[in-house]
N, C-alpha and C positions, 0 to 999 in steps of 0.2 A: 172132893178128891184133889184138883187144883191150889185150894189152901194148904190142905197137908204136905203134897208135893215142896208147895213153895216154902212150906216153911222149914223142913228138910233139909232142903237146899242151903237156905239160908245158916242152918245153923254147921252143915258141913264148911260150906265156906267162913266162917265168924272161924273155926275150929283151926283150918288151914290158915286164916290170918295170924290166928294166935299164935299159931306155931312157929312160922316166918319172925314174928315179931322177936318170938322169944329166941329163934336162931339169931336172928341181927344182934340180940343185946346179949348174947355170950358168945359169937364167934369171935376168937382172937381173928386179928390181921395186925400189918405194921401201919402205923400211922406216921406222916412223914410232912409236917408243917413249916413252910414258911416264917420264918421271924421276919417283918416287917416288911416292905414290899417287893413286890417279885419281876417288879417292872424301876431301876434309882436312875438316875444322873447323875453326878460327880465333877464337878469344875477340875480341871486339867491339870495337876500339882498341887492335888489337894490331897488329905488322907483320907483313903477309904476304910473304913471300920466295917468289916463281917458281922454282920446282923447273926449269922448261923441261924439255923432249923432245930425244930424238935422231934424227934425220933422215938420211937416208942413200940412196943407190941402188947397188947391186950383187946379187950373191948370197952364198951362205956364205963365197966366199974372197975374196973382196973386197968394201969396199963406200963409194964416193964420200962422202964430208958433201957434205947440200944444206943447201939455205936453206929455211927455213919462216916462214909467216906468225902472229899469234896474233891471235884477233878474244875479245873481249870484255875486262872487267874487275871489281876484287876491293874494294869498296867498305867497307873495315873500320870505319867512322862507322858503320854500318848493320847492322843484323840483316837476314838473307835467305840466299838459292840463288844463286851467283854457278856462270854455267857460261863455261869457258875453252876456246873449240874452236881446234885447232893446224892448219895446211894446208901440205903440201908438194907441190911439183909440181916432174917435169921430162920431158923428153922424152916431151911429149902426156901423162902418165899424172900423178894426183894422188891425196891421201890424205888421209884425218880423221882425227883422236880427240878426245877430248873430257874433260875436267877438272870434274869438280863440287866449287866451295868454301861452303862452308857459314860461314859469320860468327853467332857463337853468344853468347847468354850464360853464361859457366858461374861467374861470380862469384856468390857467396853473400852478401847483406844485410851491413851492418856493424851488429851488434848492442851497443851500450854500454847498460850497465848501472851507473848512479850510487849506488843504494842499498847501503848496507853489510849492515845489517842486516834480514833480512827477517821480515814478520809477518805474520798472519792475523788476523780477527778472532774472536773465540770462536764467533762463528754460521757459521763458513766464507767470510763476505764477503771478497773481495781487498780491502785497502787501495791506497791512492796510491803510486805506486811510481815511483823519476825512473829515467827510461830515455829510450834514445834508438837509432833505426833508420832507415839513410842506405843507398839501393844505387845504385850508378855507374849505373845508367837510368831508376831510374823514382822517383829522388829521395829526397824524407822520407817512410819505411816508421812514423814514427811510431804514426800510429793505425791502421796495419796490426798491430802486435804480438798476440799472442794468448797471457791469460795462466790459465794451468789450473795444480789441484793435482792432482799424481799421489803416491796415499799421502803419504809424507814430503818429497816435494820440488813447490817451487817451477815451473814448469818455463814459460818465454819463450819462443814461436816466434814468426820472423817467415818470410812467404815473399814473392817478386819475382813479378812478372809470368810472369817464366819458369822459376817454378818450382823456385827457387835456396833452399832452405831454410838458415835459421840458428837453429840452438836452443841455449837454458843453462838448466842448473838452478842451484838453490840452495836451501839445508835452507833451513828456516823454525819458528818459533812461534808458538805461539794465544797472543794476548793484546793487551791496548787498555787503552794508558796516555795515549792524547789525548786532552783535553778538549773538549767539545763550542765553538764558537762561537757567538756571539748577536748578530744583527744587527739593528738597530732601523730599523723603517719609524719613516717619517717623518724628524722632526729628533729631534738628544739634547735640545736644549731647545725646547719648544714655550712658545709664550705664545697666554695665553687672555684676551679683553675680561668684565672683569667681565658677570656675568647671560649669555654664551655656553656652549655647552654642550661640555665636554670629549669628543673621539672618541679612542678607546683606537685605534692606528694596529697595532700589536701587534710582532711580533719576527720575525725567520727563523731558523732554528734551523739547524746545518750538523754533522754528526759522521760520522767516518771508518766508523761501521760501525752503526749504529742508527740508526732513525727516529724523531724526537722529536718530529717538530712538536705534538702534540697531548699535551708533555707538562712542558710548560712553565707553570710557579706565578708567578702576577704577584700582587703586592702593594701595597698604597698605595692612597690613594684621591684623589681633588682636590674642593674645593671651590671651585667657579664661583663662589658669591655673595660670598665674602668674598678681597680679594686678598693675595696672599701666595705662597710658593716650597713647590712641593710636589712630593715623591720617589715614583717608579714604579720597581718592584725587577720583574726578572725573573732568572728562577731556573731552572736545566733542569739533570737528570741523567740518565747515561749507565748502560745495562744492566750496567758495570763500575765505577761507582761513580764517574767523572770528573764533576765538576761548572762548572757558568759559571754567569756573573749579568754583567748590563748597568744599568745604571741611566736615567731618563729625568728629565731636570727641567723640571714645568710650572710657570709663571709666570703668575698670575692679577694684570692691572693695569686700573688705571681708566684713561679716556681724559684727555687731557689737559683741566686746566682754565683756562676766560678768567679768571686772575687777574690780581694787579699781578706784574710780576716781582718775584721770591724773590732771595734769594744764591743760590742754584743755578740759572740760567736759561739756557738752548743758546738760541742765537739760530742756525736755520740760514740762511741766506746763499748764494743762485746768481745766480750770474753767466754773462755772454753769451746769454742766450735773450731770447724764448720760441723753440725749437725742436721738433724732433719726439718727441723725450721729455718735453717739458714735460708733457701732459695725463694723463700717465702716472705722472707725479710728484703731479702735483694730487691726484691720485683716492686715493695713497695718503695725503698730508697730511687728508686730509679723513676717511677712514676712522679716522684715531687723534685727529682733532681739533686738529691739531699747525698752526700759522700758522707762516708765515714771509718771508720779506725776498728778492724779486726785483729782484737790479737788471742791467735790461731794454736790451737794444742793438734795432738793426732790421738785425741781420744777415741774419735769416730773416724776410721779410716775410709768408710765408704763413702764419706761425704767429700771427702779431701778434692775433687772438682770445683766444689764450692771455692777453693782457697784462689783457682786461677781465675773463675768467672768474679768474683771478688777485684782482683788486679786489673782485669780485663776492662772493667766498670767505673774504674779510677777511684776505688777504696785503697782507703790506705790497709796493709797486709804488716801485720805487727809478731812477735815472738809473745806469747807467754809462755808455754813450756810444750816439750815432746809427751813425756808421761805424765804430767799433773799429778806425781807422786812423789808429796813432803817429805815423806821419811826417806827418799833417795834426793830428791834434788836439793835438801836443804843439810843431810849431813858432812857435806863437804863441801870446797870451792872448784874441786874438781868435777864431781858431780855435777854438779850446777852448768858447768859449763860444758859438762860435754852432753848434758841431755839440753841444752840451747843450739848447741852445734849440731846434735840430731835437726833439731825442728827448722834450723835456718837453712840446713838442706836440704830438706820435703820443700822449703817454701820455694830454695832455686829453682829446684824443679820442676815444680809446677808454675811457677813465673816468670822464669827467665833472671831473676836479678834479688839480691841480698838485701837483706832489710836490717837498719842499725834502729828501728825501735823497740822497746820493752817493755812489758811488763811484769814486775815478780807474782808470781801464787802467791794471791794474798794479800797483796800489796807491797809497798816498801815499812810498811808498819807493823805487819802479823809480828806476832809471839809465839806463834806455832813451832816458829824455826829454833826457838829454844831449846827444843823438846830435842832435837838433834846436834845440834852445833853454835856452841854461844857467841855471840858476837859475826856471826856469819854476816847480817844482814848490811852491816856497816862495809864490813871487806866488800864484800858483793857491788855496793853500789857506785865506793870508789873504783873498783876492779871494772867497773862495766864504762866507766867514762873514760879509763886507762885505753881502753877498747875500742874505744869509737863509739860507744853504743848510749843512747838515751834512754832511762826510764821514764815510765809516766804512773803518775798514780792518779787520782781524781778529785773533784771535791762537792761532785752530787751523786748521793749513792739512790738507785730506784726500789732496791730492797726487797730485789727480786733471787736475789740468791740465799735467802731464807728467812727472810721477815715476816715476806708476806706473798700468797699466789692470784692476790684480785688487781687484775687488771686497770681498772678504775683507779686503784690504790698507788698505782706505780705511776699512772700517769699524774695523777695529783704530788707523789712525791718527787716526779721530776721538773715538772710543770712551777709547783711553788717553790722551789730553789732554783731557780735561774739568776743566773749572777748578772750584775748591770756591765759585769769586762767582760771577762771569758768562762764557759762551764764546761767541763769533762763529767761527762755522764757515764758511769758503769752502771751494764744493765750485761744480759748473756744470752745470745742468739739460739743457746741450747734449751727454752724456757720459753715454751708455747705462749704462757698467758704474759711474759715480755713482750715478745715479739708481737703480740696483738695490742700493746701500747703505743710502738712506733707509733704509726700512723699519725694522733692525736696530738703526740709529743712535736712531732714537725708540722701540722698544723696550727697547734698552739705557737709555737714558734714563728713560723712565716706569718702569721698575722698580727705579733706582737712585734717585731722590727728586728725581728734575730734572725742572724744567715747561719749554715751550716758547714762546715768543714771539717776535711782530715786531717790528722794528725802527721808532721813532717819534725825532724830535728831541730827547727827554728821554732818553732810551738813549746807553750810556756807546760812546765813539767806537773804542775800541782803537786809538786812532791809532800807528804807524811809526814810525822817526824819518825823516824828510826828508833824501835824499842828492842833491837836485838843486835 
């Protein structure tokens, strides 16, 4: 009875299998496949290519293509998780899967290496070494590099934000054949005023692989009281025997003296002011003792104090023009002299006393004055000695009224024409990087045997030649 039962059983359930089986192999559903894998990564600026899914509705023996939708996207500009979910639907029934892309960095640093030869210093210090480290995102790995010795080699790493490592080695040698450097505070030449007291400004020392500052022999001495060119030797060596030396030259000079003029005499010479650099100019004429020859417009009226503290200071206070405007003061003789008679009155006034020296706009040479009145410049100059009056013109120009604005440049231009009798310098108190030549200019001067003075009507003219 137990047998039969069992085998009953058996064959109901075999029956209920079959049936399942043969539901599974004709039920339609939608089929919704993956093309290629379901998990990529994607280097960062690279092109991502959709694999796409296969789509479908049947069962094993047949099976429709459907249409499918795709929602999201793959953003290769960008590091991140990019998820791509696919949707099919038909006949009421629908389906997901889902794609994760990964956009990665997997580029490693570009590590250049410019040095040929590589070295150490005998204490282990790295030296200076030209290198160079660029990565596609996070730019110049420069002073990211990391540079260690492993026993016998060299050995460069650099790493990326993401962890993208680039290493080299390279053999190496102990040994320091560079010389130390010697940098000097201060100036290479200083100047010292007789009876002031010399400050040792000292040096900076700089070596690939020792610390010297404190080991540095200076030599030389200066004396303050008596004037003259004196030598400061600095001297520095290196744990391997590299040596430097710098030299410093102090110039010890007297201030300038109220004598007659000499045959060495700089007459300096500004023109267009008084302006905002004027008082600034004064302060240094007075600190060396040095006079000199302003001739005075009223282009800058606020500054017109300048023109008394000028007189007050025992500058010579000279005429160049009231308006420093050619096309009035040079189209006539009338003109001419009545904007001179404007500015010889501002000067009474603010000085107490009348000044019989000159200078034309421009010189006694411009051809500008052509442009308004031909032969003007000739009447003019006879007409101004008729007068009482002296002109001056010059014969070292600084080339600061539009040559050139480097400082350096003006002083070298005034500096290398100095004349062995007499020089009239035009240079213009209105012209910051001028006025910051002074100084050098009478330096250069008082240490070379040249006095300075102002301009008086016994003072020799340097006159032009006259082209108008």
């Amino acid at each position: 009875m137990n047998k039969k039962r069992l085998m009953i059983l058996s064959i109901i359930l075999g029956v209920i299998l079959l049936i399942c089986i043969l539901v599974l192999f004709f039920k339609k559903d939608i089929k919704l496949e993956l093309i290629g894998k379901a998990n990529m990564s994607i280097d960062i600026n690279d092109t991502y290519k959709e694999p796409k899914v296969k789509a479908c509705y049947g069962n094993i023996f047949s099976c429709k293509k459907i249409e499918y939708t795709t929602k999201g996207i793959v953003d290769t500009t960008k590091i991140g998780t990019y998820k791509l979910r696919y949707k099919a639907t038909y006949n009421k029934k629908s389906k997901e899967i889902t794609r994760v892309v990964k956009v990665v960095d997997k580029k490693n640093p570009e590590l250049t290496i410019n040095t040929k030869e590589f070295t150490i210093c005998p204490s282990g210090k790295l030296k200076n070494y030209d290198y160079k480290a660029e990565d596609n995102l996070d730019g110049d790995l420069t002073d990211k590099v990391d540079i260690k010795v492993d026993y016998d080699k060299l050995v460069f790493t650099v790493q990326d934000k993401a962890n993208n490592v680039t290493k080299k080695t390279f053999s190496y040698k102990k040994e320091d054949l560079e010389a130390p450097s010697i940098t000097l505070n201060g100036n290479k030449t200083e100047y010292i005023l007789v009876g002031n007291s010399y400050i040792e400004d000292g040096v900076t020392v700089n070596d690939n692989c020792d610390d010297l500052t404190d080991k540095v022999k200076i030599s030389g001495s200066v004396d303050t009281n008596n004037p003259g060119t004196y030598t400061i030797t600095y001297e520095v060596e290196d744990e391997s025997g590299n040596k430097a030396q710098e030299t410093r030259t102090v110039i010890v000079y007297n201030k300038n003296i109220d004598v007659e003029p000499s045959s060495k005499t700089i007459y300096l010479t500004f023109d267009d002011g008084p302006g905002p650099h004027t008082a600034r100019l004064l302060d240094v004429l007075k600190k060396y003792n040095v006079k000199a020859t302003f001739f005075v417009t009223n282009q800058y009226p606020a500054y017109e104090n300048m023109i008394t503290r000028e007189a007050e200071e025992g500058h010579a206070v000279a005429i160049h023009t009231y308006t420093h405007n050619y096309s009035y003061v040079y189209s006539s003789v009338d003109n001419y002299f009545a904007d001179l008679n404007n500015m010889q009155d501002k000067i009474k006034r603010l000085t107490g006393k009348e000044t019989k020296l000159v200078r034309f706009p421009g010189g006694s040479s411009n051809t500008i004055s052509r442009n308004y009145c031909s032969g003007i410049m000739s009447t003019l100059a006879n007409e101004l000695e008729v007068r009482g009056y002296k002109y001056f013109d010059w014969n070292v120009v600084s080339g600061d009224a539009g040559e050139t604005k480097s400082t350096s440049q003006i002083i070298s231009n005034v500096t290398s024409n100095l004349r062995s009798s007499y020089t009239i310098v035009l240079q213009h108190d209105v012209k910051s990087y001028s006025v910051d030549a002074v100084e050098a200019i009478i330096q250069y001067g008082l240490t070379h045997g040249y006095n300075f003075a102002p301009l008086d009507v016994t003072s020799p003219g340097a006159h032009q030649r006259i082209n108008n």
